[in-house]
N, CA, C and O atoms as a printed pandas DataFrame, in Angstrom:
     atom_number atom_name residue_name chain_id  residue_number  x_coord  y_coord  z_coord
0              1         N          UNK        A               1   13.172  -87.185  -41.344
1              2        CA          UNK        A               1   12.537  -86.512  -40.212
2              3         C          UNK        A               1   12.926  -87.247  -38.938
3              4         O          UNK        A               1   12.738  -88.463  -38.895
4              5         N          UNK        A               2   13.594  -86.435  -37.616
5              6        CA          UNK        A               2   13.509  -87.186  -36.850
6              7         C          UNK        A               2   12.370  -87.749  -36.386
7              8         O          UNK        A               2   11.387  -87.482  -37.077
8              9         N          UNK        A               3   12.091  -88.727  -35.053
9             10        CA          UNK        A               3   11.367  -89.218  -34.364
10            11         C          UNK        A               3   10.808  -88.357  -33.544
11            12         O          UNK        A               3    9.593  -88.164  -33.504
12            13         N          UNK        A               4   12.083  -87.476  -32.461
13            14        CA          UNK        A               4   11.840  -86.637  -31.422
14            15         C          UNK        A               4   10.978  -85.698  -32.150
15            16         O          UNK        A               4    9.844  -85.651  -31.673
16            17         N          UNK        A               5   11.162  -84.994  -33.085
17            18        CA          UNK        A               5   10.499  -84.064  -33.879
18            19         C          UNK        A               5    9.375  -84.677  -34.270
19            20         O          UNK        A               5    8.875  -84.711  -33.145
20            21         N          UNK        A               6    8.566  -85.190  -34.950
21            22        CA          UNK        A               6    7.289  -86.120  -35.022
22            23         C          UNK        A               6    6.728  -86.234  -33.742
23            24         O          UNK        A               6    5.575  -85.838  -33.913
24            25         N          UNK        A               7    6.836  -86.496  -32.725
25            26        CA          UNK        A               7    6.407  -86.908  -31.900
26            27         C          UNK        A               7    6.075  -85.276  -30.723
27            28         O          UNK        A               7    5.132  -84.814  -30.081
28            29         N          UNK        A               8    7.687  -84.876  -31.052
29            30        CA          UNK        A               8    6.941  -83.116  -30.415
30            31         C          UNK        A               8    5.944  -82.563  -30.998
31            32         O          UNK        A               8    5.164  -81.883  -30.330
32            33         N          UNK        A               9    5.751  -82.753  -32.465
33            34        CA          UNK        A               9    4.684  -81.896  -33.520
34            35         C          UNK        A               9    3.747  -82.476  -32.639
35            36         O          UNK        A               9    3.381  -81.646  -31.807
36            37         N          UNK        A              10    3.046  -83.942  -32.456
37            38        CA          UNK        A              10    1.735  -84.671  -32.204
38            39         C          UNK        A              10    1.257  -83.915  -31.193
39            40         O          UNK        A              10    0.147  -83.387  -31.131
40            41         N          UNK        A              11    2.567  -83.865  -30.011
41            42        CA          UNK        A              11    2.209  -83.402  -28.563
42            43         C          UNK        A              11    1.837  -82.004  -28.506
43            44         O          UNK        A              11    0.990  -81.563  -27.729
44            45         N          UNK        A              12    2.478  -81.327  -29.331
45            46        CA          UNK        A              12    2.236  -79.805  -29.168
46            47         C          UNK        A              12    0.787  -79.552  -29.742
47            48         O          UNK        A              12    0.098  -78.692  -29.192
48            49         N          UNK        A              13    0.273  -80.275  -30.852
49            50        CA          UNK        A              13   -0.858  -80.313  -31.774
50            51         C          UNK        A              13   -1.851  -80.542  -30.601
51            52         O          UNK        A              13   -2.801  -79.759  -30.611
52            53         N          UNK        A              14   -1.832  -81.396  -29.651
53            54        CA          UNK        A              14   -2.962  -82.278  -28.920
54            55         C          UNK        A              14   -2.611  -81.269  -27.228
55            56         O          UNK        A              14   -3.080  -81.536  -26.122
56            57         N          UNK        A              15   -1.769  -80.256  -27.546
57            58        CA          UNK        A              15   -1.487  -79.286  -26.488
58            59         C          UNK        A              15   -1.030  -80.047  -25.233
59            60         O          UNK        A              15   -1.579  -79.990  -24.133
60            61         N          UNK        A              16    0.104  -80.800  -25.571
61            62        CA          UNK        A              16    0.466  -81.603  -24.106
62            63         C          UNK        A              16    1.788  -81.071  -24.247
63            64         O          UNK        A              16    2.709  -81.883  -24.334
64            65         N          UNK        A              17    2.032  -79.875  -24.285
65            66        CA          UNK        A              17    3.344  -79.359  -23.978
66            67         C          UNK        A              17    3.548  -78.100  -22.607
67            68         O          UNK        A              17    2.703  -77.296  -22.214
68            69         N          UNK        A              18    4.738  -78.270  -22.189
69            70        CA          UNK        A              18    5.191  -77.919  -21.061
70            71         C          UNK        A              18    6.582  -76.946  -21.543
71            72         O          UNK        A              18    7.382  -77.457  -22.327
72            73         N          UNK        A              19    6.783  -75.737  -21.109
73            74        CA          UNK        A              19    7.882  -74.638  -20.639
74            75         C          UNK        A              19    8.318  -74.661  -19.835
75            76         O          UNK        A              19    7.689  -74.282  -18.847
76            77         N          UNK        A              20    9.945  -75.204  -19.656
77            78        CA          UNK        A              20   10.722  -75.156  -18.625
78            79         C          UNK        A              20   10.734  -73.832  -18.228
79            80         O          UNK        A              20   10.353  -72.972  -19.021
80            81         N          UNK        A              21   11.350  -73.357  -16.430
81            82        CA          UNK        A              21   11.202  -72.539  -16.173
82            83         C          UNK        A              21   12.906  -72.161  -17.081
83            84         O          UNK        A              21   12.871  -70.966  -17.375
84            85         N          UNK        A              22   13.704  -72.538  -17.363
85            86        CA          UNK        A              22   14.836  -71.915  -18.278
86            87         C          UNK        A              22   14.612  -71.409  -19.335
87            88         O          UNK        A              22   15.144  -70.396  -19.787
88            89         N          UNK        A              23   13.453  -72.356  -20.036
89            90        CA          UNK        A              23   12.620  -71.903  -21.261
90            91         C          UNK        A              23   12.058  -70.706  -21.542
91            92         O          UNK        A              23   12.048  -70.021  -22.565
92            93         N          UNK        A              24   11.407  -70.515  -20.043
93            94        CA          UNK        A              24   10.532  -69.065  -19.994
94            95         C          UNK        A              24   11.962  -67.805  -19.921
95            96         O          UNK        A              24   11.941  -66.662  -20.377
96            97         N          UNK        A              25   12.702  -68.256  -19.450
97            98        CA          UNK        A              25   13.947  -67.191  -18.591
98            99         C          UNK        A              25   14.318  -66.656  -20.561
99           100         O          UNK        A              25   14.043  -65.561  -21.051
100          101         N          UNK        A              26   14.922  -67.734  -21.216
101          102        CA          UNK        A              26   15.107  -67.746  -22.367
102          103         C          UNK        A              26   14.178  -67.245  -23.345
103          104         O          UNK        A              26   14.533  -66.222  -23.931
104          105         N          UNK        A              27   13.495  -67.552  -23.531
105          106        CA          UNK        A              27   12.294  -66.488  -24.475
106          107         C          UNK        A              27   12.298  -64.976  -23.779
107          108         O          UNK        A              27   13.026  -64.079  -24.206
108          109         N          UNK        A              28   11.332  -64.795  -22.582
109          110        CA          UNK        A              28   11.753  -63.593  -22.172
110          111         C          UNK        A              28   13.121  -62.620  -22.819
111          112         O          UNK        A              28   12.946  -61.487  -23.270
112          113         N          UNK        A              29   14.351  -63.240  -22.767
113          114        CA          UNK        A              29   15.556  -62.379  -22.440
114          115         C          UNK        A              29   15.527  -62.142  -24.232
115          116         O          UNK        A              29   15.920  -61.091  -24.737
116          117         N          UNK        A              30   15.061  -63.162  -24.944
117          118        CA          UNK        A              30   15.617  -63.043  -26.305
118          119         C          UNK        A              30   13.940  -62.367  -27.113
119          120         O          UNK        A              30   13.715  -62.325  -28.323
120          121         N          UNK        A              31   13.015  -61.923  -26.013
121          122        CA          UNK        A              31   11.696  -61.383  -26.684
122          123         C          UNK        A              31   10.998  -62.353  -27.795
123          124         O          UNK        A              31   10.781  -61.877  -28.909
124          125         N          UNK        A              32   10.706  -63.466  -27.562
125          126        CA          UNK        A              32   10.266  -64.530  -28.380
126          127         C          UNK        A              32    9.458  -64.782  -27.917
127          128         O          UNK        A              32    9.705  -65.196  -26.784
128          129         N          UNK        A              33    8.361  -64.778  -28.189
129          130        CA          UNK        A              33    6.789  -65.121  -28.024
130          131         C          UNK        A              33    6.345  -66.713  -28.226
131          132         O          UNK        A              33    6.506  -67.487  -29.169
132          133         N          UNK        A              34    5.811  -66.836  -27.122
133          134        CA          UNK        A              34    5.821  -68.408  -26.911
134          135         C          UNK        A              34    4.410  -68.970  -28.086
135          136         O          UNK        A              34    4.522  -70.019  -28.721
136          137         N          UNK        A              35    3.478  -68.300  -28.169
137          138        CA          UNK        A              35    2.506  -68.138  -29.404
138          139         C          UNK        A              35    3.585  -68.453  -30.757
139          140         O          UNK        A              35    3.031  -69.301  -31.457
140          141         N          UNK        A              36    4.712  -68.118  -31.255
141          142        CA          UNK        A              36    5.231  -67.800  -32.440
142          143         C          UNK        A              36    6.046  -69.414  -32.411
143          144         O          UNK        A              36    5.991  -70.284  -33.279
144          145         N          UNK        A              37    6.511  -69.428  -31.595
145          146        CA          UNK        A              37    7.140  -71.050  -31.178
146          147         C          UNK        A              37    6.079  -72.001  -31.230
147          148         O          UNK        A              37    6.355  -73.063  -31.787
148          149         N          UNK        A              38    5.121  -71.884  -30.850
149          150        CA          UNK        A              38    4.660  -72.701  -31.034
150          151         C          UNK        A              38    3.840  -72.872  -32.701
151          152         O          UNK        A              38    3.394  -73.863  -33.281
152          153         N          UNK        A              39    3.897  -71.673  -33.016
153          154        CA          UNK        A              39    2.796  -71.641  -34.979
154          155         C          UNK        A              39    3.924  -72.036  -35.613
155          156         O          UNK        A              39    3.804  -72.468  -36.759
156          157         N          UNK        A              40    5.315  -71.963  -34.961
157          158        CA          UNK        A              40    6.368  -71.804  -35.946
158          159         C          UNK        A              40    6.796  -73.872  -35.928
159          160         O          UNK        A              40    7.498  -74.512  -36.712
160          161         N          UNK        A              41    6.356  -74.136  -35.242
161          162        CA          UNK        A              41    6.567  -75.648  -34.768
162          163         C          UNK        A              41    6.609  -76.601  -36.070
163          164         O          UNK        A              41    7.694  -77.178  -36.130
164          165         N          UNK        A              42    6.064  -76.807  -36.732
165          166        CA          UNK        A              42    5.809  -77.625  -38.601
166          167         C          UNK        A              42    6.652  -77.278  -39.128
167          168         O          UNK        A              42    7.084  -78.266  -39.721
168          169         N          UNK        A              43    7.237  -76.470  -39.338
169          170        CA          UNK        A              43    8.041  -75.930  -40.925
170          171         C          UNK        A              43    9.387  -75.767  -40.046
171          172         O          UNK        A              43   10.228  -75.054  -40.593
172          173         N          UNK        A              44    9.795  -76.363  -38.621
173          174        CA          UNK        A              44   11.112  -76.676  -37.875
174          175         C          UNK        A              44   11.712  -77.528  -38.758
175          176         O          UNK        A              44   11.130  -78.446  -39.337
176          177         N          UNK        A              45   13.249  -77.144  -38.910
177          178        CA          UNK        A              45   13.838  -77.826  -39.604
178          179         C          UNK        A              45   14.845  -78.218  -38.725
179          180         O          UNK        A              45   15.186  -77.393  -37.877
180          181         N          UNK        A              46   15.428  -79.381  -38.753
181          182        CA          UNK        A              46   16.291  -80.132  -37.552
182          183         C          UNK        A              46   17.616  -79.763  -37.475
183          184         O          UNK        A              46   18.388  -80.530  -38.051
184          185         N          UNK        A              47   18.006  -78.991  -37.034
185          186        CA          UNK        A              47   19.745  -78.750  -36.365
186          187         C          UNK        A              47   20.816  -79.930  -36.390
187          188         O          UNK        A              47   21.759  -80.212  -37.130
188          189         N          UNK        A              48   20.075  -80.667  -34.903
189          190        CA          UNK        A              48   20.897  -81.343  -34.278
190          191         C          UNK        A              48   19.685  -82.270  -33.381
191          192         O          UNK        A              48   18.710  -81.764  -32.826
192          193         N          UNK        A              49   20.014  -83.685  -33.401
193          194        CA          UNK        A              49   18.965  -84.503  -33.021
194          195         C          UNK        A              49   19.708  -85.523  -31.519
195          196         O          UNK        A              49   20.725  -86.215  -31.485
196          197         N          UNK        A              50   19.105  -85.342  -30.882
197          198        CA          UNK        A              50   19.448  -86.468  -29.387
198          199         C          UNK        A              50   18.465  -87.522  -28.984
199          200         O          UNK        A              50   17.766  -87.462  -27.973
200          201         N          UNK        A              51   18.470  -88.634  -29.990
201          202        CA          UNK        A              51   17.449  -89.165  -29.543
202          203         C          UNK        A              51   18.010  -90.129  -28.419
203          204         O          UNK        A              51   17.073  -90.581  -27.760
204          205         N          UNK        A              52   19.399  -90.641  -27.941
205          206        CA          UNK        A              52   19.627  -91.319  -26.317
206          207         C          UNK        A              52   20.485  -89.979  -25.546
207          208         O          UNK        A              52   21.593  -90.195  -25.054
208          209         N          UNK        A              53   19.783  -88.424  -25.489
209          210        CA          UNK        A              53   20.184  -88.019  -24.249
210          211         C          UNK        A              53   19.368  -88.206  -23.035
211          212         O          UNK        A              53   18.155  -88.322  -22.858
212          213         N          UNK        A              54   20.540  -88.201  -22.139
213          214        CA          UNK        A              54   20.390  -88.184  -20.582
214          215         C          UNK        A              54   18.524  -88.008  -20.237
215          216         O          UNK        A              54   17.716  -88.839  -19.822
216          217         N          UNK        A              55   18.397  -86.891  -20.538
217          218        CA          UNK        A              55   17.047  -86.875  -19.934
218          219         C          UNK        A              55   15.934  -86.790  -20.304
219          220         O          UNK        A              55   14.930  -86.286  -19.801
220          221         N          UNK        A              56   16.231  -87.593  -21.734
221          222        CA          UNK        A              56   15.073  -88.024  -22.629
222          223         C          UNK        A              56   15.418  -87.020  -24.046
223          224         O          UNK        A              56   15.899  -85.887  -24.045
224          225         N          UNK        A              57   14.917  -88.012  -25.439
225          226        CA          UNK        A              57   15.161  -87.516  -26.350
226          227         C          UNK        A              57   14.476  -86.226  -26.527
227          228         O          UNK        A              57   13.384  -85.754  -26.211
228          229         N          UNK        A              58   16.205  -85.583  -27.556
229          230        CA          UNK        A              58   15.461  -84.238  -26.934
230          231         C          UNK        A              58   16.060  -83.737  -28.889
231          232         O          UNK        A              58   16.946  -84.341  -29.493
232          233         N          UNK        A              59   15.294  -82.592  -29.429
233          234        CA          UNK        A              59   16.061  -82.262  -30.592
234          235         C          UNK        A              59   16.075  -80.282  -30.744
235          236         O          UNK        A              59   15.372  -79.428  -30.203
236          237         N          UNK        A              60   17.272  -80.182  -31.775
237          238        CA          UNK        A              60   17.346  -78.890  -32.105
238          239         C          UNK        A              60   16.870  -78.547  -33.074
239          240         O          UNK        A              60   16.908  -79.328  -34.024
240          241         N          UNK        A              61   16.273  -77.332  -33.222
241          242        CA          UNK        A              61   15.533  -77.164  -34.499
242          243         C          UNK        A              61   15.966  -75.761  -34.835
243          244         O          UNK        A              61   16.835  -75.181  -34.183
244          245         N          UNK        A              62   15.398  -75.272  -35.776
245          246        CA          UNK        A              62   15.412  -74.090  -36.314
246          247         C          UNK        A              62   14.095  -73.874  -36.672
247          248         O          UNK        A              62   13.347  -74.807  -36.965
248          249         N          UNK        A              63   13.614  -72.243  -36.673
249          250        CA          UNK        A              63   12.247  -71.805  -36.436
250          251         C          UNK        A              63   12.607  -70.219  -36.914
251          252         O          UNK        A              63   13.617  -69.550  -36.695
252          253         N          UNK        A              64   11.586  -69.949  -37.525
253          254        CA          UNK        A              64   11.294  -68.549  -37.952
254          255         C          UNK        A              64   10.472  -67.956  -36.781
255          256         O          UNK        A              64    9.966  -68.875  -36.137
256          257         N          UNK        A              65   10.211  -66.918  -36.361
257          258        CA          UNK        A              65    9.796  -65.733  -35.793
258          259         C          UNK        A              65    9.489  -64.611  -36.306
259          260         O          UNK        A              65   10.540  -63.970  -36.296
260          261         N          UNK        A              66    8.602  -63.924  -36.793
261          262        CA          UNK        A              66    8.371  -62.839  -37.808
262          263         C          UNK        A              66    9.653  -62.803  -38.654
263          264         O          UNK        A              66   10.145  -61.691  -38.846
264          265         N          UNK        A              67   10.304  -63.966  -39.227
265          266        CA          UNK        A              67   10.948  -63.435  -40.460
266          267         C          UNK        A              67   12.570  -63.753  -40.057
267          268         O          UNK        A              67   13.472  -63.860  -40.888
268          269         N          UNK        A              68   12.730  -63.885  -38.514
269          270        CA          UNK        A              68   13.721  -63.460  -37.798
270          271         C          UNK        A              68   14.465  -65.506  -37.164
271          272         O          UNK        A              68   13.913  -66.061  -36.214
272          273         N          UNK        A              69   15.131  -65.891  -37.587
273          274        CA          UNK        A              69   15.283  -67.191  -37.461
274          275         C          UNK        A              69   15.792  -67.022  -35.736
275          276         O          UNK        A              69   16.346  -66.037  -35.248
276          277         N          UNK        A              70   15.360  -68.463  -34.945
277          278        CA          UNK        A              70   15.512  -68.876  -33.583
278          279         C          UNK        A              70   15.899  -70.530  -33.974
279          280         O          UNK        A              70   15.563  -71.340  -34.838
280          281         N          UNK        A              71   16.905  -70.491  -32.668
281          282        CA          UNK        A              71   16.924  -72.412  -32.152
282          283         C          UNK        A              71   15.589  -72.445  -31.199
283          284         O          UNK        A              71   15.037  -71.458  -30.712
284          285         N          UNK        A              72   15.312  -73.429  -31.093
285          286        CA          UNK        A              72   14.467  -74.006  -30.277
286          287         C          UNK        A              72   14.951  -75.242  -29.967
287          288         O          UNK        A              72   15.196  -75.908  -30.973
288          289         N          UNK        A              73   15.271  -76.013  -28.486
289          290        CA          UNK        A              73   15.360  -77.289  -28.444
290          291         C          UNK        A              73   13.908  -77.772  -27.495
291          292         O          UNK        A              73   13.471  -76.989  -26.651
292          293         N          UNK        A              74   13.501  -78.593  -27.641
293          294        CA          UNK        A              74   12.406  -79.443  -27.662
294          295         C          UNK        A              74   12.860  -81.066  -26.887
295          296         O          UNK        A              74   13.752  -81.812  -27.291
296          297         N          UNK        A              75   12.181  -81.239  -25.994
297          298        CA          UNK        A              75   12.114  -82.740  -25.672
298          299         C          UNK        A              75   11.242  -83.498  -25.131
299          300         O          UNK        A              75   10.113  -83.011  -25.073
300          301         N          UNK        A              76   11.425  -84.857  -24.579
301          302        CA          UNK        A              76   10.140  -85.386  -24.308
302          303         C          UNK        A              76   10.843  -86.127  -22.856
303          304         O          UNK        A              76   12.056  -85.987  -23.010
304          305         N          UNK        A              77   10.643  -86.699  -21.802
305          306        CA          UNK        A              77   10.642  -86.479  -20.426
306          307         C          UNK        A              77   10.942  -88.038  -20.658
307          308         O          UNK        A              77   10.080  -88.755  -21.166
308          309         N          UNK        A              78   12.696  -88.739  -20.111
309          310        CA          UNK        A              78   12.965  -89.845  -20.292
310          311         C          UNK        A              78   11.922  -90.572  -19.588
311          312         O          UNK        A              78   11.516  -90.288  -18.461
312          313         N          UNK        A              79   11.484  -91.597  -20.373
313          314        CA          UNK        A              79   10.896  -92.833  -19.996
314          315         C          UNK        A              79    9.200  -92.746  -20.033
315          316         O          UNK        A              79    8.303  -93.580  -19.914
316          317         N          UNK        A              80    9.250  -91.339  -20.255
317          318        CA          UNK        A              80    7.501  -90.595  -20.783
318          319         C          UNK        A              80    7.581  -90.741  -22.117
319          320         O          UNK        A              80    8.534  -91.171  -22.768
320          321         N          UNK        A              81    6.212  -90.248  -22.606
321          322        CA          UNK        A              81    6.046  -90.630  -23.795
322          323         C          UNK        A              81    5.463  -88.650  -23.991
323          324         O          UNK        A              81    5.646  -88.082  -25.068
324          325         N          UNK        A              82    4.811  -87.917  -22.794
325          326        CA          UNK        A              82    4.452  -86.636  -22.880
326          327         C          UNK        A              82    4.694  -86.008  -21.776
327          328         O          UNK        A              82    5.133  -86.630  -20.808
328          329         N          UNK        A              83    4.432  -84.556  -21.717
329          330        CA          UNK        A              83    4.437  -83.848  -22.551
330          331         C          UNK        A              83    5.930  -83.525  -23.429
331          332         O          UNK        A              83    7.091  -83.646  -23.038
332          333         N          UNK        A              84    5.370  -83.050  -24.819
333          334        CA          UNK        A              84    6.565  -81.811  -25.359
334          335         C          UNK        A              84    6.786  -80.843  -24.215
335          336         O          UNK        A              84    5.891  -80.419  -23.484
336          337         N          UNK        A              85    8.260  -80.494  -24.125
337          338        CA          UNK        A              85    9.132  -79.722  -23.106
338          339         C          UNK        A              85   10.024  -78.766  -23.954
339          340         O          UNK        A              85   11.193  -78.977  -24.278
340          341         N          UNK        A              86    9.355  -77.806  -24.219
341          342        CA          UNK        A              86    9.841  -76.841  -24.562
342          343         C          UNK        A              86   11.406  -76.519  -23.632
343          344         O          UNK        A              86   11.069  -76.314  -22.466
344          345         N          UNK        A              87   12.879  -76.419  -23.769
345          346        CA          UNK        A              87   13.617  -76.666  -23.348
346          347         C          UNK        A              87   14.507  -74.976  -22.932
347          348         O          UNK        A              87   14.997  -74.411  -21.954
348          349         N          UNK        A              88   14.320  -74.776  -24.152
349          350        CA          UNK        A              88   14.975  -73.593  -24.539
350          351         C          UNK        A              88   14.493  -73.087  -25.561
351          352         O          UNK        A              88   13.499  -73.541  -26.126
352          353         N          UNK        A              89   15.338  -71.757  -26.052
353          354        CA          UNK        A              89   15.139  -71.111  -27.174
354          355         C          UNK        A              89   15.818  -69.486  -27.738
355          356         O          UNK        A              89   14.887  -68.682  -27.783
356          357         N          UNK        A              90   16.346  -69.231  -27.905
357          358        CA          UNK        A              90   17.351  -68.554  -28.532
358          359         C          UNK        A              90   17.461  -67.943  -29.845
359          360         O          UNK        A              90   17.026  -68.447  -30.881
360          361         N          UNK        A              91   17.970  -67.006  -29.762
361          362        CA          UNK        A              91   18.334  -66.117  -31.310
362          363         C          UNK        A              91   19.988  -66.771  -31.657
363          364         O          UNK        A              91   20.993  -66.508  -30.997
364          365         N          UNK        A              92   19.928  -67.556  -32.708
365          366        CA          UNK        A              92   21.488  -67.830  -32.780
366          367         C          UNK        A              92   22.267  -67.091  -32.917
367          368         O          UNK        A              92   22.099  -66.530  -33.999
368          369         N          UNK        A              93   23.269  -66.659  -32.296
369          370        CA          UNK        A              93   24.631  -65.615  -32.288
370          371         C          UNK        A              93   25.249  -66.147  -33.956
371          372         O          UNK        A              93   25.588  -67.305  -34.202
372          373         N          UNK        A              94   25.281  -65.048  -34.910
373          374        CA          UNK        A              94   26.046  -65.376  -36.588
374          375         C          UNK        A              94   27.147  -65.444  -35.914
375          376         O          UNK        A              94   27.583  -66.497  -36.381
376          377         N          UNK        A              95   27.756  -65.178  -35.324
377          378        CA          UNK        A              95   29.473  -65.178  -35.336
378          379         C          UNK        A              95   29.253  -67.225  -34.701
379          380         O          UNK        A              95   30.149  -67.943  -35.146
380          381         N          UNK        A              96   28.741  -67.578  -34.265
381          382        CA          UNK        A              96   28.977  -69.081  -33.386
382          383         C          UNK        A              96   28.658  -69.871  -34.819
383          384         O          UNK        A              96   29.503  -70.673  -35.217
384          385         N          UNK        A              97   27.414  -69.647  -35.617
385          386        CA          UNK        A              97   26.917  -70.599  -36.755
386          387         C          UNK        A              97   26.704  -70.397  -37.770
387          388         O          UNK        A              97   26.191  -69.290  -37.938
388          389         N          UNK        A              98   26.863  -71.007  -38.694
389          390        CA          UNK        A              98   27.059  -71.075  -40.403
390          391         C          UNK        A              98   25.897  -69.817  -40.693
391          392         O          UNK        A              98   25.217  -69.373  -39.768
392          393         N          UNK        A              99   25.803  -69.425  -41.792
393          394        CA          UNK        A              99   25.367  -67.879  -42.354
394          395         C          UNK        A              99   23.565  -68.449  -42.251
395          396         O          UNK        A              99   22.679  -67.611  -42.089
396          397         N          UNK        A             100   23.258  -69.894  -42.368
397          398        CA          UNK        A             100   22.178  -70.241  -42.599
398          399         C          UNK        A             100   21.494  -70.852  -40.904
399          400         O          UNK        A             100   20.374  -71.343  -40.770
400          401         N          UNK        A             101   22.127  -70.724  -40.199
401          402        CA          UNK        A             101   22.083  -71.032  -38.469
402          403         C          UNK        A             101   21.367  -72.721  -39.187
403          404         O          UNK        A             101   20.144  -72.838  -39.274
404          405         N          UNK        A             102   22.273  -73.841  -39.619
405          406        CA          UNK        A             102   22.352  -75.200  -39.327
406          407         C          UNK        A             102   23.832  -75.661  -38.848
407          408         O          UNK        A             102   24.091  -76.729  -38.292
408          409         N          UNK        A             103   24.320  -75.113  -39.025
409          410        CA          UNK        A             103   25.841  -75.820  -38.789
410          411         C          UNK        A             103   26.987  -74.778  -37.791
411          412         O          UNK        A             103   27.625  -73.771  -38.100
412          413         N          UNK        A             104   26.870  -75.655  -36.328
413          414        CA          UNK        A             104   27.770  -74.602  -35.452
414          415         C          UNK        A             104   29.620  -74.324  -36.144
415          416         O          UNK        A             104   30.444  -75.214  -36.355
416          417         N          UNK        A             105   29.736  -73.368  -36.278
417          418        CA          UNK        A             105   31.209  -73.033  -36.727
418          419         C          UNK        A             105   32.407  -73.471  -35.855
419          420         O          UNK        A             105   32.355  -73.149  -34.668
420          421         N          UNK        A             106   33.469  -74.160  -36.290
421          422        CA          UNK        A             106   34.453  -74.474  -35.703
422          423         C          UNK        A             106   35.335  -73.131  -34.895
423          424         O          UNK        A             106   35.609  -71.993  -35.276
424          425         N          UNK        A             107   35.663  -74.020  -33.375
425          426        CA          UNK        A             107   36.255  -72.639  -32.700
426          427         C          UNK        A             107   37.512  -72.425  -33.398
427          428         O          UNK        A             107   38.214  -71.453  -33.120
């Protein structure tokens, strides 16, 4: 399990999470309900993990939506400890990632 992930679960649990305004732009466009991201948050399974990026560890996950799999990336605000920062979030394009959306496909 990552760290970043543990530590987003706590924050989101104790409701110290925050939606970038890209975040919101992103759900909107892809009809993802910020309610479903967030129930869907536990049973995230990890993509791709950044725990020394730039602007604080941040990770990729994978998330169900009525049935319907999403990325979600998630982070925590360098040199903070809170809130979870909902980052983004997305329907993965099949043609970009593996049949199971963990593994991006070579160009």
């Amino acid at each position: 399990m990552s760290k970043t992930l543990e530590q987003v679960q706590t924050l989101v649990a104790r409701g110290e999470v925050r939606i970038s305004d890209h975040g919101y732009d992103e759900l909107a466009k892809d009809d993802i309900f910020t309610v479903d991201v967030l129930a869907g948050l536990n049973a995230a399974k990890i993509v791709e993990d950044y725990p020394d990026a730039e602007r604080g560890p941040s990770v990729l996950v994978l998330q169900e939506t009525a049935g319907s799999p999403i990325h979600v990336v998630w982070g925590i605000p360098k040199g903070r400890s809170t809130p979870a920062v909902l980052i983004t979030a997305y329907r993965p394009d099949p043609k970009r990632w593996s049949a199971d959306f963990m593994r991006r496909k070579k160009p």
